[in-house]
C-alpha positions in Angstrom: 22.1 4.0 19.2 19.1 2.1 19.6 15.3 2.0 19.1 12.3 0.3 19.1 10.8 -1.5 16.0 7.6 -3.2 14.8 6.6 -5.3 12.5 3.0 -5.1 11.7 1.0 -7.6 9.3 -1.9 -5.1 7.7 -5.0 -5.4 6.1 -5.7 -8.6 7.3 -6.5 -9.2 11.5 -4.4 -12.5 11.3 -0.8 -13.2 11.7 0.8 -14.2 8.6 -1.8 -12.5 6.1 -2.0 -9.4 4.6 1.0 -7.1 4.3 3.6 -7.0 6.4 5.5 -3.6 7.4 8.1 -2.4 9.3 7.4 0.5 11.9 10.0 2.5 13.5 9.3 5.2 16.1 11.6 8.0 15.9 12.4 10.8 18.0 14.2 12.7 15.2 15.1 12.1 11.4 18.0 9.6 10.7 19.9 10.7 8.0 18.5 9.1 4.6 20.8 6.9 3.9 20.8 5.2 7.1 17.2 5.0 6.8 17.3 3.1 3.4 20.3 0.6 4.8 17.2 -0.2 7.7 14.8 -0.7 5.0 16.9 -3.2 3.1 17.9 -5.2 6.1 14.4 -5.3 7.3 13.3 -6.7 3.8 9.5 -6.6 4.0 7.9 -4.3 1.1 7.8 -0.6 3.1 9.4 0.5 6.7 7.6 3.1 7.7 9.2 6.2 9.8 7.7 8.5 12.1 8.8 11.4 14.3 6.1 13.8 16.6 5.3 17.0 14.5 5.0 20.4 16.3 1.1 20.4 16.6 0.4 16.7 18.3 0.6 15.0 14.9 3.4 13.6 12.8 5.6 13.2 10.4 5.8 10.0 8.3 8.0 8.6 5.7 8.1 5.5 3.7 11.4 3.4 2.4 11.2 0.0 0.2 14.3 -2.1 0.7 15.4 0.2 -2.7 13.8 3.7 -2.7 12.3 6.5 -0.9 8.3 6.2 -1.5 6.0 9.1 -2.2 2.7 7.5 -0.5 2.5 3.9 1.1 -1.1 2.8 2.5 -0.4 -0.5 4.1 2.7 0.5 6.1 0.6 4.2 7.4 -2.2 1.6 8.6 0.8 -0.4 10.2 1.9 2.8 12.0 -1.4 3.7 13.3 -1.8 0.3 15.2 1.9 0.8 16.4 0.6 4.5 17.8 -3.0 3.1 19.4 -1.8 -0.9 20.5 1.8 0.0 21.6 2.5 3.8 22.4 -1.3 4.4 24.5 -2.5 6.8 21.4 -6.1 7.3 22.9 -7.5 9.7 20.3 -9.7 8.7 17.6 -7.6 10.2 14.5 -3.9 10.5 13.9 -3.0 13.3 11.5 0.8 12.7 9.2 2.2 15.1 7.4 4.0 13.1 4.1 5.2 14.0 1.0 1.9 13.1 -0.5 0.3 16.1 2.3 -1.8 15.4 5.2 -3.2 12.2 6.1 -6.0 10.9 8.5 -6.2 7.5 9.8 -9.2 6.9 12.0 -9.7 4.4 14.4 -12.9 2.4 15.2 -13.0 -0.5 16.8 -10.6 -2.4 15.7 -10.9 -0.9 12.2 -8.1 1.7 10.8 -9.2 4.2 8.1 -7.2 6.1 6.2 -7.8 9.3 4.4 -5.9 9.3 1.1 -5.6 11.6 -2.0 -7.4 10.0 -5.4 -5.6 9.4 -7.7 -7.8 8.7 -10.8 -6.5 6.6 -13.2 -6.8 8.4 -17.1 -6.7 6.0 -20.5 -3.3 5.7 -21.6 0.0 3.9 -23.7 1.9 1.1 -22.2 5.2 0.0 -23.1 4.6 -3.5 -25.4 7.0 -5.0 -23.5 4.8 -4.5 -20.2 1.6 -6.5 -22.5 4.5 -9.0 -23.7 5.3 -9.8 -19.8 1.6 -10.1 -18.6 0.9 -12.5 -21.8 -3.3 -11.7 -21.7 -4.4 -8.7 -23.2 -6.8 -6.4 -21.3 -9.9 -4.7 -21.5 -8.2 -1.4 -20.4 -5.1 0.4 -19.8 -4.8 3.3 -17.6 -2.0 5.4 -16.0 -1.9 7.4 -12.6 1.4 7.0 -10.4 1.0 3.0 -11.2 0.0 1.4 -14.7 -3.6 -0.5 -14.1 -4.6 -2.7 -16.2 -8.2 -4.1 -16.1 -9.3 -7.4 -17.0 -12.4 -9.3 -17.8 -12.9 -11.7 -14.4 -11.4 -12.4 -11.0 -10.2 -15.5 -12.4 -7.8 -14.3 -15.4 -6.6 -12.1 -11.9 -5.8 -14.8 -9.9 -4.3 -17.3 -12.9 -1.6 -14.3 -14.1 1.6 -15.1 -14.4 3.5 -12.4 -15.3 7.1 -13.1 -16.9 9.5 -11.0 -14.4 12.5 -11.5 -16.3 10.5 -9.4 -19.1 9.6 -6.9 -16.6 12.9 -6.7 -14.8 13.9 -5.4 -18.6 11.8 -1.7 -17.1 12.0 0.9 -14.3 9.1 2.5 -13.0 9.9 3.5 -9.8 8.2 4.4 -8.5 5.3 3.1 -9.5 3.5 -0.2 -10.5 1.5 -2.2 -12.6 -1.9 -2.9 -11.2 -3.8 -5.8 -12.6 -7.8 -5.6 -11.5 -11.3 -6.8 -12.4 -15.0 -7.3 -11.5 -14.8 -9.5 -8.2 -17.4 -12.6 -7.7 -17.7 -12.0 -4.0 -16.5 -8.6 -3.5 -16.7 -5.4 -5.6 -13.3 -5.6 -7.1 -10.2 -7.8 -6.7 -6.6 -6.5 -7.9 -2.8 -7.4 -7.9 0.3 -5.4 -7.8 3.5 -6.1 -9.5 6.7 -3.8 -9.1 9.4 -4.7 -11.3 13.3 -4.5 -10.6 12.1 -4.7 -6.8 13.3 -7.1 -4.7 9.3 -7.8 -3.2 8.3 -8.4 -6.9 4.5 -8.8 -6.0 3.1 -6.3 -3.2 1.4 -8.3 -0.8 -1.4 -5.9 0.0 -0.9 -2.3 -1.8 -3.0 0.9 0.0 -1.9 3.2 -2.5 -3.0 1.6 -5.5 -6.4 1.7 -4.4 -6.1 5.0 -4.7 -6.6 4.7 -8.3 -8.7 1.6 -8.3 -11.3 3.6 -6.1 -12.7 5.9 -8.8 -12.4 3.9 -11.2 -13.9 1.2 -10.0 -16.5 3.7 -8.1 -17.4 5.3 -11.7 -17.3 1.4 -13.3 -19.8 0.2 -10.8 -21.9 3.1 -9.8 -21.1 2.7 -6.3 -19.5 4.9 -3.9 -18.8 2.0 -0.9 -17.5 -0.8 -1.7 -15.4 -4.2 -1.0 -12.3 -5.4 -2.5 -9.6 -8.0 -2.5 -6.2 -8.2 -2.8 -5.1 -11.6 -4.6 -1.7 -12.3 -3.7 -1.2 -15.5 -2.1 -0.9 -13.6 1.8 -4.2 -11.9 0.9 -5.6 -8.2 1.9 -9.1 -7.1 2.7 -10.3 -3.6 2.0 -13.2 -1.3 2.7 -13.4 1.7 0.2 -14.9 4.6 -0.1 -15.1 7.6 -3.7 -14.8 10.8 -1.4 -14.4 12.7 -4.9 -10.7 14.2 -4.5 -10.5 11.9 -1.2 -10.6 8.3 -0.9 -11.0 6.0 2.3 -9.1 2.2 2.7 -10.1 0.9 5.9 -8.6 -2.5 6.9 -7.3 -3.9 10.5 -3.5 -4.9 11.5 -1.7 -7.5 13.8 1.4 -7.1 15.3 3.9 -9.7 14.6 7.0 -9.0 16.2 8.2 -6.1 18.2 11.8 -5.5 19.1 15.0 -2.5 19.1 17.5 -2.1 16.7 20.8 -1.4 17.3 23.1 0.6 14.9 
């Protein structure tokens, strides 16, 4: 058996930035575990899967090198270049169906927007341990899917060094600890850390802006702005607060294109 694959660096329009993810057109559904065993040997953070739908849409599903994933942003954005740069998609939406319900990806330009759920993040507990491993103490700590924890300036961001042995110690798949704050340049800048994964910081994360959006849309007062990503490949976002919606728009690159062959 054998089909095509991409690899797609997203959120960033240059080669070797942003977040790179794995596409893989499919005419039907490989059985899950075969899926997974492709998602570990591709190693990058998400491979995304898609199949056509009945009504002209599709069908889309996400796979870390470990688990199944309920909602991905950077490897949907990847798939929607694969559809327009590589498979002639000439319309100016693309509708998935997911396990986290429809979603939109418009295209622009050379701009990709996608239409995700919000996922506002509520005040909450944190295991010590997960305060032990990122050794400065915040201004905030929230819970939605992922823990986010908000800090005082882009700088205590971009210095953390979170001990991963200490987090290893935890399982929250599948979700994350976000670590975010005021930007200097941009609205807000953020980091994502997944422990007992084998991508231990997420390059570029969609779905965590998800819950960064309102928060950060309440925090400031704004409902558009402009955020960062401050891992060392570096992602750049456009947001949007919708209210139950939000939109990530960011542009993609494709990096290698190829078949496997199983």
């Amino acid at each position: 058996m054998q089909f095509p694959i991409f690899q797609v660096d997203a959120f960033t329009n240059k080669v070797f930035g942003g977040n790179p993810a794995a596409v893989c057109p499919l005419e039907h559904w490989l059985p899950d575990d075969v899926m997974q065993r492709i998602a570990l040997e591709n190693s990058v953070a998400e491979t995304a899967f898609f199949i056509p739908s009945n009504n002209g849409g599709f069908e889309i599903r996400w796979f870390t090198p470990e688990i199944e994933m309920d909602l991905c942003g950077h490897a949907t954005l990847a798939t929607a270049h694969v559809l327009t740069r590589h498979h002639n998609y000439s319309l100016t939406s693309i509708a998935f169906q997911s396990k986290s319900g429809e979603l939109i990806v418009t295209i622009k330009d050379e701009l990709l927007t996608l239409n995700f759920p919000s996922r506002k993040p509520k005040p909450s507990d944190i295991p010590q341990i997960i305060l032990d491993a990122i050794q400065i103490k915040p201004l905030e700590v929230l819970k939605s899917r992922d823990y986010v924890l908000v800090f005082e300036t882009e700088e205590m961001i971009r210095n953390i060094k979170p001990n991963q042995s200490l987090l290893n110690q935890i399982n929250l798949d599948p979700g994350g600890i976000i670590v975010t704050a005021k930007g200097n340049e941009v609205d807000f800048v953020s980091r994502f850390f997944t422990p007992q994964a084998s991508i231990f910081e997420d390059p570029v994360t969609g779905s965590a802006h998800c819950s960064l959006i309102p928060y950060w849309s309440e925090k400031l007062g704004k409902k558009s702005m402009r955020a960062l990503q401050l891992s060392p490949r570096v992602g750049k976002l456009l947001c949007k607060d919708l209210g139950e919606r939000v939109l990530i728009s960011g542009e993609a690159v494709t990096y290698l294109e190829g078949s496997i062959t199983i």
